[in-house]
C-alpha positions as CSV (number, residue, x, y, z in Angstrom):
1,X,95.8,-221.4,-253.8
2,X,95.9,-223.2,-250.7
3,X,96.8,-220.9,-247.2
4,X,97.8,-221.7,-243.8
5,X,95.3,-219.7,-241.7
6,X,92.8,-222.8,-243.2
7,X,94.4,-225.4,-241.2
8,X,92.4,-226.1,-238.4
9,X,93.6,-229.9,-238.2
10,X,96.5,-230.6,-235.5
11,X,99.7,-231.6,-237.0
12,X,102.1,-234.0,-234.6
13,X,105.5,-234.7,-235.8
14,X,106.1,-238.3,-235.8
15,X,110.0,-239.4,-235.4
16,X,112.4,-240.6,-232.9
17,X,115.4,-238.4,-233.3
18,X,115.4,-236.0,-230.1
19,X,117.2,-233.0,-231.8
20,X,114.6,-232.8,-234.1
21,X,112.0,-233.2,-231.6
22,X,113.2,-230.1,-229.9
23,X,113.8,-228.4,-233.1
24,X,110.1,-229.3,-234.2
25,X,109.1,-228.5,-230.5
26,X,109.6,-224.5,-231.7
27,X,107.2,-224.4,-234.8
28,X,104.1,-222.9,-233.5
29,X,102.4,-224.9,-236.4
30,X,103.1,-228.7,-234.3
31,X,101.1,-229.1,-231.6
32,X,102.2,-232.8,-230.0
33,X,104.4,-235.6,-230.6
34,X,104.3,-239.1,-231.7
35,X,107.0,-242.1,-231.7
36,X,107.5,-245.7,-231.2
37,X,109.8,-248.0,-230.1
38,X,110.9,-249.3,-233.2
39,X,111.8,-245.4,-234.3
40,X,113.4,-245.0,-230.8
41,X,115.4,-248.4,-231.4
42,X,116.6,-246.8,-235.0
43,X,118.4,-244.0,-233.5
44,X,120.3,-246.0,-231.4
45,X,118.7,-245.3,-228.0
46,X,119.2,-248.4,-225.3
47,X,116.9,-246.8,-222.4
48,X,113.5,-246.3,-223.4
49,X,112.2,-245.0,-220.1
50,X,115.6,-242.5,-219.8
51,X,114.2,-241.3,-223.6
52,X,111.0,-240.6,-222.9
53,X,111.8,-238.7,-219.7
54,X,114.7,-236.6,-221.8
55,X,111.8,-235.7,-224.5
56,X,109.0,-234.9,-221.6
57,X,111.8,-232.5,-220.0
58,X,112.5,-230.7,-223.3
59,X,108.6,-231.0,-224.5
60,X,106.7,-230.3,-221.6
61,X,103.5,-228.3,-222.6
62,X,102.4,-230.5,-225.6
63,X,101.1,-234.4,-226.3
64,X,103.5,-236.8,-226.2
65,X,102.9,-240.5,-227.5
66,X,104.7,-243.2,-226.1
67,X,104.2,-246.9,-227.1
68,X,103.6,-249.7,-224.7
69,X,105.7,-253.0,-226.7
70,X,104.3,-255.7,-224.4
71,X,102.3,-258.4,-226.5
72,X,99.7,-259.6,-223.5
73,X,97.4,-257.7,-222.3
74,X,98.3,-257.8,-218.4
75,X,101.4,-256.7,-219.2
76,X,100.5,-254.0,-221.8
77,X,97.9,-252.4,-219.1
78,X,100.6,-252.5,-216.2
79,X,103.2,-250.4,-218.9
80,X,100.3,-248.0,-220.0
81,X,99.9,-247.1,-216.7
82,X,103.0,-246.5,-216.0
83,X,103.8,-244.4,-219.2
84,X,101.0,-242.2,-218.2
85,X,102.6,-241.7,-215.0
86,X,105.5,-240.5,-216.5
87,X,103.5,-237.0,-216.7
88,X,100.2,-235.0,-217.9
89,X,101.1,-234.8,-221.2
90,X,102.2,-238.2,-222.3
91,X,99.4,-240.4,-223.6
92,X,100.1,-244.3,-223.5
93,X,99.8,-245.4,-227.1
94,X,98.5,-249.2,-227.5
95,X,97.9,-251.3,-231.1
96,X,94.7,-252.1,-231.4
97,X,95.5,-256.1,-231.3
98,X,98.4,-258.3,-229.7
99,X,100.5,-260.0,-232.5
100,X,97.7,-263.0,-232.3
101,X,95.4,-260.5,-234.2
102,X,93.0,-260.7,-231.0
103,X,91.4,-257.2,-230.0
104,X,93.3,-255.1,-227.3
105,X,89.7,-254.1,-226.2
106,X,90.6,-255.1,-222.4
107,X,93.6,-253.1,-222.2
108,X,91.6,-249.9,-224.2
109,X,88.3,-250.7,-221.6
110,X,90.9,-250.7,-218.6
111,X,92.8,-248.0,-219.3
112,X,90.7,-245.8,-220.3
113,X,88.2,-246.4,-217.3
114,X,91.0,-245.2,-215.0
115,X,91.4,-241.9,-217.3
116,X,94.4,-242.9,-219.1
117,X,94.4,-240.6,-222.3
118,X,95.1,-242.7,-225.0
119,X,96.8,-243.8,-228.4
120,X,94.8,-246.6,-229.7
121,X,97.6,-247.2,-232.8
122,X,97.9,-250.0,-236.1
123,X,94.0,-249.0,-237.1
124,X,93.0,-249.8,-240.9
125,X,89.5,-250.5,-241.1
126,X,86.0,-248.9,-240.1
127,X,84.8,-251.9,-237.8
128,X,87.7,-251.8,-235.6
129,X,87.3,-247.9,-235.3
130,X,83.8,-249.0,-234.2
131,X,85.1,-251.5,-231.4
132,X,87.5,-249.3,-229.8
133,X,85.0,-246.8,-229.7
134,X,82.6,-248.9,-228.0
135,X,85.7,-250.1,-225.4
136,X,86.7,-246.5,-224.7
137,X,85.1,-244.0,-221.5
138,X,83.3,-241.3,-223.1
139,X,84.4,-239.2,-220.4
140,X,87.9,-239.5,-220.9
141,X,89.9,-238.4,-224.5
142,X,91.9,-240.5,-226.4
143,X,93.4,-240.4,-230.3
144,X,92.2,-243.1,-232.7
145,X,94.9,-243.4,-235.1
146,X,94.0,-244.9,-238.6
147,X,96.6,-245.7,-240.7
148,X,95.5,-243.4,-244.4
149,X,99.1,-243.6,-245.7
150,X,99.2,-247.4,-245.6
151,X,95.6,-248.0,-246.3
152,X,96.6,-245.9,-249.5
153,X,99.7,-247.9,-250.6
154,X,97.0,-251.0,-251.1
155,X,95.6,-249.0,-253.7
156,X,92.4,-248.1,-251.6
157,X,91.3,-244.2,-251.4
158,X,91.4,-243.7,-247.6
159,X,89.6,-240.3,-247.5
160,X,86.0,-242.4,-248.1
161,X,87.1,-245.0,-245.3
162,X,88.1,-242.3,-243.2
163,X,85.2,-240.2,-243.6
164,X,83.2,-243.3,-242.1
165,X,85.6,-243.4,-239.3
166,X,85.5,-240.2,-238.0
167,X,81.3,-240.8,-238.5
168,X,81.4,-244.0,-236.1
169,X,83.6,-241.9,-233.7
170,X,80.7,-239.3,-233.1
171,X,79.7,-241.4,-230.8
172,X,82.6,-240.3,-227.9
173,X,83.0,-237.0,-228.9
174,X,85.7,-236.4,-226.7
175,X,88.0,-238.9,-228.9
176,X,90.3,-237.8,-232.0
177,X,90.5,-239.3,-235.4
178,X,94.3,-238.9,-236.4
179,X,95.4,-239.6,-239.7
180,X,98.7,-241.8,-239.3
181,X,101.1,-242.7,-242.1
182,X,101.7,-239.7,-244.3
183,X,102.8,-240.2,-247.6
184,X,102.8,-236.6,-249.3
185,X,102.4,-233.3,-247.9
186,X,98.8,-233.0,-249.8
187,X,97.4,-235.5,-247.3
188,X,97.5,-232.7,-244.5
189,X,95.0,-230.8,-246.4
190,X,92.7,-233.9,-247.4
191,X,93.1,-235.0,-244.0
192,X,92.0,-231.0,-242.4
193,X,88.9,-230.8,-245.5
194,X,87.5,-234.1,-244.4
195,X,87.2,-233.1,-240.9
196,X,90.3,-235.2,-239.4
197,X,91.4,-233.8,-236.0
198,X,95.1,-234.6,-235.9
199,X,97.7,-235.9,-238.5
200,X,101.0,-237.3,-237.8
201,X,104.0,-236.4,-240.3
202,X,107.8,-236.6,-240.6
203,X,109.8,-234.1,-240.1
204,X,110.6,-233.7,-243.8
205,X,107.0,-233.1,-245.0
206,X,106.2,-230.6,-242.2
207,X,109.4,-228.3,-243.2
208,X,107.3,-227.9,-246.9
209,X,104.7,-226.0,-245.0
210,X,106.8,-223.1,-246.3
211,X,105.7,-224.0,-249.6
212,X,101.9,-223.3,-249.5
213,X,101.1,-220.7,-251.0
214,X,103.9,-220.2,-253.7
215,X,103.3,-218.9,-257.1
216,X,103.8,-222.2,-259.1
217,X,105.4,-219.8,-261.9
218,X,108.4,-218.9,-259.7
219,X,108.8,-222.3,-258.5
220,X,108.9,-223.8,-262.0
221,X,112.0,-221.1,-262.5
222,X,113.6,-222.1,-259.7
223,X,113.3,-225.5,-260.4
224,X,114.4,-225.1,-264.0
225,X,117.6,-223.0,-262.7
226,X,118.4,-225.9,-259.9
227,X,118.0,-228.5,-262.9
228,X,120.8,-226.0,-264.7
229,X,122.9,-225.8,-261.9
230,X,123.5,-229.6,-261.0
231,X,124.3,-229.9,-264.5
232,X,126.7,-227.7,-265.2
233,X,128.2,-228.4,-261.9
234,X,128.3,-232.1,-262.4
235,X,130.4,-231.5,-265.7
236,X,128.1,-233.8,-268.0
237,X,128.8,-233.5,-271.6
238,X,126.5,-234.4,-274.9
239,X,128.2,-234.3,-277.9
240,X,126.4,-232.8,-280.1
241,X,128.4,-232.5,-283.7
């Protein structure tokens, strides 16, 4: 049986929708945020900047990822710096290449040399774990987020691959392996046993941490008694004579 009190990996809700930022903002369980602009473009906001502030205001003691969307790298070091201005607890999230597949490791050197904390984003394999390790300050913290739940949906175990990348990482200790892209709610544990440090999740699969630890006998009744209900209540019919 699976508890709580053995969490010790940080859980960040990932979304877009402020209301259930705020509400997430409450559960003592999420400790920072993270988003990007096409989430933010999905709920229908037009002002990115105004966004960000209205989430910083309501969220202000806990990490809050914010996306740079430029696709050169001048450009994409001139908007992490100014998303890290935007206050102490934001960290400027960056992919870890343009849309030419060439490595952002100019804009990860730069930023992080002026002790911007942050989220290198878009990761899938080992070796480019290994080169934005070797283009980020070990003096400064930043989030390496690997992609598990899309690394999965190839068919590829990720807990192996990630293992290695939270290896390669020892080298800057003061950097975090997050586990981005979760699938099921059993990924926060693999993610916490293997030694992750933070996973992102949707709001959905963070609301079943009142799950763990349920007898599995009372949750098959209930289940069998919900089954009931929605039939009966849906006025299905199987003739039987």
């Amino acid at each position: 049986m699976r508890t709580l009190g053995e969490l010790k990996i940080k859980i960040f809700a990932d979304g877009a929708d402020y209301d259930g930022i705020v509400d997430m903002s409450k559960n003592p369980m999420v400790k920072g945020f993270t988003t990007n602009p096409s989430l933010i473009a999905k709920t229908g906001e037009t002002d990115y900047e105004d966004y960000a502030r209205r989430v910083i205001a309501a969220v202000p003691d806990k990490p809050l990822s914010f996306e740079v969307f430029a696709d050169d790298f001048p450009t994409m070091i001139k908007q992490g710096r100014k998303i890290a201005s935007w206050g102490q607890s934001v960290n400027a999230k960056v992919p870890v290449t343009n849309t030419k597949a060439e490595f952002a490791g100019e804009v990860i050197k730069t930023l992080s040399g002026e002790g911007v904390v942050l989220n290198i984003t878009a990761i899938f394999t080992p070796a480019q774990v290994k080169a934005v390790a070797d283009a980020l300050s070990a003096d400064v913290p930043a989030i390496v987020s690997v992609f598990a739940g899309r690394i999965a949906d190839t068919g590829i175990d990720p807990i192996p691959l990630m293992t290695e990348c939270l290896e390669i990482l020892r080298s800057r200790p003061k950097a975090e392996l997050l586990w981005a892209s979760t699938r099921e709610f059993v990924n926060i544990y693999q993610a916490n046993d293997m030694g992750c440090h933070i996973i992102t999740s949707p709001n959905d699969l963070i609301k079943k941490l009142s799950l763990v630890g349920k007898d599995l006998n009372a949750y098959s009744q209930e289940t069998v008694q919900a089954f009931y209900k929605d039939a009966t209540s849906s006025k299905f019919s199987i003739a039987t004579d």
